[in-house]
N, C-alpha and C positions, 0 to 999 in steps of 0.2 A: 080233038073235041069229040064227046062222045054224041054220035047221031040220036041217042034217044032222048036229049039233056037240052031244056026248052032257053030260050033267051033269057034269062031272068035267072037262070041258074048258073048263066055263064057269066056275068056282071062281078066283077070285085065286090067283096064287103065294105060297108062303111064303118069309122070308126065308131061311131054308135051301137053297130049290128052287135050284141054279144050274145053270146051262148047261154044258155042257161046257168053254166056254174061257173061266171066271173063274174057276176054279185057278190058272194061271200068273200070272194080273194080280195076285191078292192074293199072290203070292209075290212078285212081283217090286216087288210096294210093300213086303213087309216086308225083303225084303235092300236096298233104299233108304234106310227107316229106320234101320236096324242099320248100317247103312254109316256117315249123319252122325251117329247117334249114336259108335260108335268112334271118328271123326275129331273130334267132340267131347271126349271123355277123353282123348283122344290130345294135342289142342291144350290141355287145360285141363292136364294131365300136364307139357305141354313147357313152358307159362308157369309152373307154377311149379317145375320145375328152374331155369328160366333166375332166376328170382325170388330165388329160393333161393340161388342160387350167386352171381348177379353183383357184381361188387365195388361198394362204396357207401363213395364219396370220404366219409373225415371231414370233417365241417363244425365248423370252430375258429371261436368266435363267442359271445357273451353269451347266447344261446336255448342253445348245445350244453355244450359245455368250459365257459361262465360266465366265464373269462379266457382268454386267447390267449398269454398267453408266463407263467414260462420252457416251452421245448419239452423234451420228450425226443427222443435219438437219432431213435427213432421213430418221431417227429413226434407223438405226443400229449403232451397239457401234463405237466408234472409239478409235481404237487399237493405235493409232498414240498414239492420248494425253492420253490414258492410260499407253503407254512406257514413256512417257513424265516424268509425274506426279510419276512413279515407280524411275524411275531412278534420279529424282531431288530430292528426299525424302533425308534430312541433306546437300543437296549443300548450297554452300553462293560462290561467289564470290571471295573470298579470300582462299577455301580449292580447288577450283576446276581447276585440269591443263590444263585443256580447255582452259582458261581465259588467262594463261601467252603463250601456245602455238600458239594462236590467235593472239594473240599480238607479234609472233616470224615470223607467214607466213603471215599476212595480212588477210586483209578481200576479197581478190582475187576468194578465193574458194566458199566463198558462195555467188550465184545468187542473182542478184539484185533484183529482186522481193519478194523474202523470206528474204533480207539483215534487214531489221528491226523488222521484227520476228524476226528472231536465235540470235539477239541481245540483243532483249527485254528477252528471256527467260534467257540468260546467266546473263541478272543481269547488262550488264555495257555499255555504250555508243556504239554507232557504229564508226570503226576506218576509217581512212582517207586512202583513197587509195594511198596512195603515205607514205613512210616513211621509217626504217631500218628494212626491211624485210627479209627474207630468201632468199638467192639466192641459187638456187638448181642448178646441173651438166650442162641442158641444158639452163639455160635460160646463165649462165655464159659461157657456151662455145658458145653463140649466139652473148653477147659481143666481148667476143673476134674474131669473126668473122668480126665482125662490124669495131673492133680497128685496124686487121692486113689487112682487105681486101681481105681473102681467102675465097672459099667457105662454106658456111654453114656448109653444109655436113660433109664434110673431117675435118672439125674442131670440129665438136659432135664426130665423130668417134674416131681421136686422143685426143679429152678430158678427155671421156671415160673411154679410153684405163686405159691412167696413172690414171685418178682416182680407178679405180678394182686395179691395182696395190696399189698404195697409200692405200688401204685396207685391202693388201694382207699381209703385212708385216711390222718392221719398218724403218722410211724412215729420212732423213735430208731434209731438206727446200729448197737447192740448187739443190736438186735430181728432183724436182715436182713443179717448179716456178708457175705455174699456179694454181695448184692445194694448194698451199701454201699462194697466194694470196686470191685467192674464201676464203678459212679457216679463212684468216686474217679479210675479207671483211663481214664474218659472227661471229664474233665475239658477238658482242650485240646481233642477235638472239638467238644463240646459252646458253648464260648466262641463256636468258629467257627458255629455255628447259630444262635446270639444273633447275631451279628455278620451273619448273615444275612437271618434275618428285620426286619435295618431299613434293606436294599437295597431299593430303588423296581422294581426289573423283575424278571420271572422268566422267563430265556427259558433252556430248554433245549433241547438243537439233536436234531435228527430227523437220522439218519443210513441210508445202506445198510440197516443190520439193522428199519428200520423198514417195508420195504419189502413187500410192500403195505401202506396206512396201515391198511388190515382188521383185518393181523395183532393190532390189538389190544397191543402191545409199547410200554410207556409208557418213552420216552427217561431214562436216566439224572439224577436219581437219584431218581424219582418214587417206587420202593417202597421206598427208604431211609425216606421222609420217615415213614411208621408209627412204625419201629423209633425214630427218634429222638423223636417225639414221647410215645413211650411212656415213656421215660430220660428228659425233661423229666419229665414227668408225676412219675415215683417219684421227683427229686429235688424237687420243688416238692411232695410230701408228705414230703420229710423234711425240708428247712427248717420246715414245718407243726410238725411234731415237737419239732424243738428250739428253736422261736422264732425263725426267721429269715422273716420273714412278709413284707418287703419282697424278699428273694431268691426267696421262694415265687411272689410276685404277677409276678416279672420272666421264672419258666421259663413261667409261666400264659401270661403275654401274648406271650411270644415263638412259643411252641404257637398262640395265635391269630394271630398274625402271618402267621404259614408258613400257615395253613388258607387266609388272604387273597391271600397270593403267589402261590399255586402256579394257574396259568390256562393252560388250554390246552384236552385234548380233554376226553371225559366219566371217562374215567379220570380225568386231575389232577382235574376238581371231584368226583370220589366219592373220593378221596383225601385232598382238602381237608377235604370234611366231617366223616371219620372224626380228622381233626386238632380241628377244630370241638368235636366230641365228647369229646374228651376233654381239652382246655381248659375246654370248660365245667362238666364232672364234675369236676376237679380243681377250679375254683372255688366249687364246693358244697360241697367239704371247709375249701378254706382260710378261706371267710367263716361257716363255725360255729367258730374256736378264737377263744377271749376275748382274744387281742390285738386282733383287729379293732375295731378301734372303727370310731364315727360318721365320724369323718373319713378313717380309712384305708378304710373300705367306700364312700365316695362320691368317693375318689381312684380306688379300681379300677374303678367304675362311669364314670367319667370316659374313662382310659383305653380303656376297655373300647369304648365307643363312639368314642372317638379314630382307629380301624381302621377303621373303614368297616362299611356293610354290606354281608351278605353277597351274591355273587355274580349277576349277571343273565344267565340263560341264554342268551339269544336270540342271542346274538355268539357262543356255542361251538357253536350248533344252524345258525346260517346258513350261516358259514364251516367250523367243523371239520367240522361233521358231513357239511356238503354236501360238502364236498371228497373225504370220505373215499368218498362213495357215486359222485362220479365219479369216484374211483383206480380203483375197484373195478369198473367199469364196463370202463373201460380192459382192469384184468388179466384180465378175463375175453374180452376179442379177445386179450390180446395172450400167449394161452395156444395161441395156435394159430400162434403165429410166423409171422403173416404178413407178407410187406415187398413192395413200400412198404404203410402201414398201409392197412389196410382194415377192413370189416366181418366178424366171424366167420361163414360161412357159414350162413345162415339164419337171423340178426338185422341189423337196421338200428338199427346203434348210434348211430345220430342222433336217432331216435326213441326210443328208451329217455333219452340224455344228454337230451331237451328235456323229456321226463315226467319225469325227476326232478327236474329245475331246479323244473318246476312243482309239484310235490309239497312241496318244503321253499319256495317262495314262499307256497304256502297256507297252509302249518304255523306262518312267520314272523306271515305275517299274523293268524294265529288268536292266537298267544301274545303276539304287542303289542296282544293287545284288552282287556287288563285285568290285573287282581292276579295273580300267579302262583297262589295256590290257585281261583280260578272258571274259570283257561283251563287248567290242570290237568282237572277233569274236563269240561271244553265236549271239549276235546283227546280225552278217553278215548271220549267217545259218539260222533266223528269218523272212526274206525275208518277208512282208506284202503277201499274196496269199488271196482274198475272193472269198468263193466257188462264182459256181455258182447257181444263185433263180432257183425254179420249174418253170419247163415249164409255169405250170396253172398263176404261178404270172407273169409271162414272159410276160404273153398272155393278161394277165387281168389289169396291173397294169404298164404300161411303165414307168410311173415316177419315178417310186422306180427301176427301172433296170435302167435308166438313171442319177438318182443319184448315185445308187450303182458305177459304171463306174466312173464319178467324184471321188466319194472315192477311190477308185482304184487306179488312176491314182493320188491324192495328199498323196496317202501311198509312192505310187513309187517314187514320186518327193522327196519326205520328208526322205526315208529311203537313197536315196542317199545323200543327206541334211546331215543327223543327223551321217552315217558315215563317213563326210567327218570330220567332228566336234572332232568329239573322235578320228579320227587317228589324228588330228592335237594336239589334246592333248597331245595323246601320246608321238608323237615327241618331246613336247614342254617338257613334263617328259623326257625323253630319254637327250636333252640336258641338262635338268637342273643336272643329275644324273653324263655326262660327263665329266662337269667342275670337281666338286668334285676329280675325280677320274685322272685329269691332273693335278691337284694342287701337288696330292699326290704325281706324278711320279716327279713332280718339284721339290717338296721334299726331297725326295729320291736322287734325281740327286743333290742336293745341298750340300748334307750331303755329298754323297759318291763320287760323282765327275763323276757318270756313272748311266746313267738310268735303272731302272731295268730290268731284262728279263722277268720275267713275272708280272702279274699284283698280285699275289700270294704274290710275297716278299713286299709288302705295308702293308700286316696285321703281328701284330700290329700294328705298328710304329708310320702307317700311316694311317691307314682306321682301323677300325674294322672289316668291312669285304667288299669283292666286291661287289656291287651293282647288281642285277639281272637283264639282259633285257630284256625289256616286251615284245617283238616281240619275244623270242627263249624261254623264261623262264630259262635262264643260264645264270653265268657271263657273263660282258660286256668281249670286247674282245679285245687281245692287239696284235699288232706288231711292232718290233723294224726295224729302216731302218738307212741306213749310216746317212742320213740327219735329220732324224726327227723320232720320235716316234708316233703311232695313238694308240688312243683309241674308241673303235669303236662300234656301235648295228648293228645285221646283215638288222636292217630295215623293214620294211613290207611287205617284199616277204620273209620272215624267211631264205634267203642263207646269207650263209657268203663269200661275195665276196674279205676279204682279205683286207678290208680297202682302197681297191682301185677304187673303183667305189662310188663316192659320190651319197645324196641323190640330185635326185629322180628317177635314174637310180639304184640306189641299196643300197650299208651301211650308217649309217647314221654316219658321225666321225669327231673327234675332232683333228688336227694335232699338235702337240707340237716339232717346229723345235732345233732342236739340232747344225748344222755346225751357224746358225743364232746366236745362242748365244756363239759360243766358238768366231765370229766376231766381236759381238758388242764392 
């Protein structure tokens, strides 16, 4: 230590202490810093404009599009006349029910500008607007508006009315004059719907107004097929009525027929069903009136199963449903009228087209893993979830998080989709299973003079054994009432509400009236 060097000079410096010329150094390291850092944002900025905007060649190819021809104009596939072409494969003209039920509603339903399209597909001339056509609930209680001079209104209302009645039960011709006329007045439609439902194909042609397959727009004459099977229905209870019990059993089974034809997207099988439905509620009515005997109840039980069973989803979820979710794909670039095609700016619709393929692969997979009700709910707790990307690709790569999102959101759309699909099967199993098992009690009640107590005393005789329901995984379920007997599934909220709460508030059931037939 130097002796002439005071305390204060012998002290370590602190890191505060600086010299005069380390100001400028530490400035000149922080505008260094500040420098690559902006030229960082700046370059991370310009990679994803460039990212974002560049065009991204469609890839046509089994991972993308899933088929590669027909093309549209604009060079992506077109899923339309791909459904087209799927679905015409062995029609002609003379096997397809399209053709005669066409020829039962008019040509009314489908729009004039697609009118010689959807004709030319089907095979046969375009029909006249004017002819013997179907007259359904409203347009007949509009006449009769017209004929009596009361209001519109109050005349749909009270038409209506007696028509759900006229359905409800069996009736005589003097009971429902109006509703007995319309019947009469549909006659020659009606033949042509018989005549239909025992054609082998049902192909109805997708046209222009189908366009996108999204829109949800069920091809001609898919919402006809209610109205006519509702006019089935009320005339197979009123053959019920006045003892035409073999005419009865023929609109019955022709109702089931048409629920089995009709195959296409998820609309035709929810359309189907409600056909299902109401064949088989009409067969609750007709096998309580005491003509039925033993041997006319194990003819329609015959027949009954003669049809097939009902519907296997996996074929409308693979093809239609996938198809539709890559139309949809598609109209979502090609909203931006871009040519030649390309990517909408700031998705890679190649990456979206391969995630969905993969998405209905996994779904296929899942539902051919067993019984329709156990991949029913495996399906429900499968929920579609995609993690989320790292940050870094977050940061780096928006287009791939902004497709990712797109898929996302047509998992979410789809998994509602494809559930609604298979509980509609379900149910459509569940009634098919109900008939059977009210024939039985028919049975039973015919032989013995008294409906059974439980559904137990059918086997043997009558059943080999009860049927399982796919909602509870146990027999279906019976109760006995003063009036009527039900057969019943607890439904898709798995409670047993006691056969008193019909679906879609809760059991799903079959009524077989009892005071009905000690009347007739």
């Amino acid at each position: 230590m130097n002796p002439g060097a005071s305390d204060a000079d012998a002290l370590p410096r602190c890191p505060d202490d600086r010299s005069p010329d380390s100001s400028p150094v530490r400035l000149r390291t922080f505008r260094r810093i500040t420098s690559l850092a902006g030229l960082a944002a700046l370059l991370i900025s310009a990679w994803q404009l460039w990212e974002r905007t560049r065009p991204v060649p469609l890839e046509i190819g089994p991972e993308t599009t899933r088929i590669v021809e027909p093309l549209r104009n604009d060079g992506f596939v077109d899923y339309l006349e791909a459904l087209n072409r799927k679905r015409q494969k062995g029609v002609t003209p003379e096997n397809n029910a399209v053709v005669p039920l066409m020829r039962a509603v008019g040509p009314e339903e489908v729009s004039k500008p697609t009118r010689q399209e959807y004709f030319d597909r089907l095979g046969i001339a375009d029909l006249p607007d004017e002819g013997d056509y179907f007259v359904n609930e409203l347009k007949y209680a509009d006449r009769l508006a017209d004929r009596d001079g009361r209001p519109v209104q109050e005349v749909r209302e009270s038409h209506n009315k007696e028509s759900a009645e006229a359905r409800s039960r069996p009736w005589k011709s003097a009971e429902f004059l109006d509703v007995h006329r319309r019947i009469e007045a549909n006659t020659g439609p009606l033949e042509r719907v018989i005549e239909a439902s025992r054609c082998s194909e049902f192909f109805a042609p997708l046209t222009n107004a189908n366009r996108p397959l999204t829109t949800g727009l069920a091809p001609p004459p898919i919402h006809s097929l209610r109205s006519l099977g509702r006019e089935l229905q009320s005339r197979a209870m009123l053959h019920c009525g006045e003892g035409r019990i073999h005419a009865a059993q023929e609109d019955l089974l022709t109702i089931r027929r048409l629920a089995q034809r009709v195959r296409g997207d998820a609309i035709d099988l929810l359309v189907g069903l409600d056909l299902l439905r109401q064949s088989a509620s009409g067969v609750g009515q007709l096998i309580s009136t005491p003509e039925m005997t033993d041997d006319s109840l194990r003819q329609l039980l015959e027949a009954w199963h003669a049809i097939g069973d009902w519907h296997d989803p996996v074929d409308v979820i693979d093809r239609e449903c996938r198809f539709e979710s890559l139309d949809a794909v598609g109209d979502l670039v090609r909203q931006e009228n871009v040519a030649p095609w390309q990517s909408k700016p700031g998705y890679d619709v190649n990456l979206i087209l391969r995630d969905v393929n993969v998405y209905f692969d996994e779904s296929v997979r899942t539902l051919r893993a067993g019984p329709p009700s156990k991949v029913y709910f495996d399906f429900l707790d499968q929920a579609p979830v995609r993690p989320r990307p790292p940050w870094l690709k977050t940061l780096l790569n928006k287009r791939t998080v902004r497709s990712q999102a797109i898929v996302s959101e047509f998992q979410q759309n789809e998994h509602t989709a494809l559930e609604m699909i298979y509980r509609a099967v379900i149910l459509g199993q569940v009634y098919d299973e109900l008939v059977p098992l009210a024939v039985a009690v028919a049975r039973h009640r015919a032989k013995t003079g008294h409906a059974p107590r439980q559904l137990a005393e059918l086997v043997p005789d009558f059943l080999d054994q009860v049927s399982i329901d796919p909602w509870s995984g146990e027999p279906y379920l019976y109760r006995v009432q003063e009036d009527r007997v039900t057969v019943y599934s607890v439904g898709p909220d798995g409670e047993d509400d006691g056969g008193e709460r019909p679906y879609n508030d809760g059991d799903i059931l079959l009524d077989i009236p009892l005071r009905a037939a000690a009347s007739q």
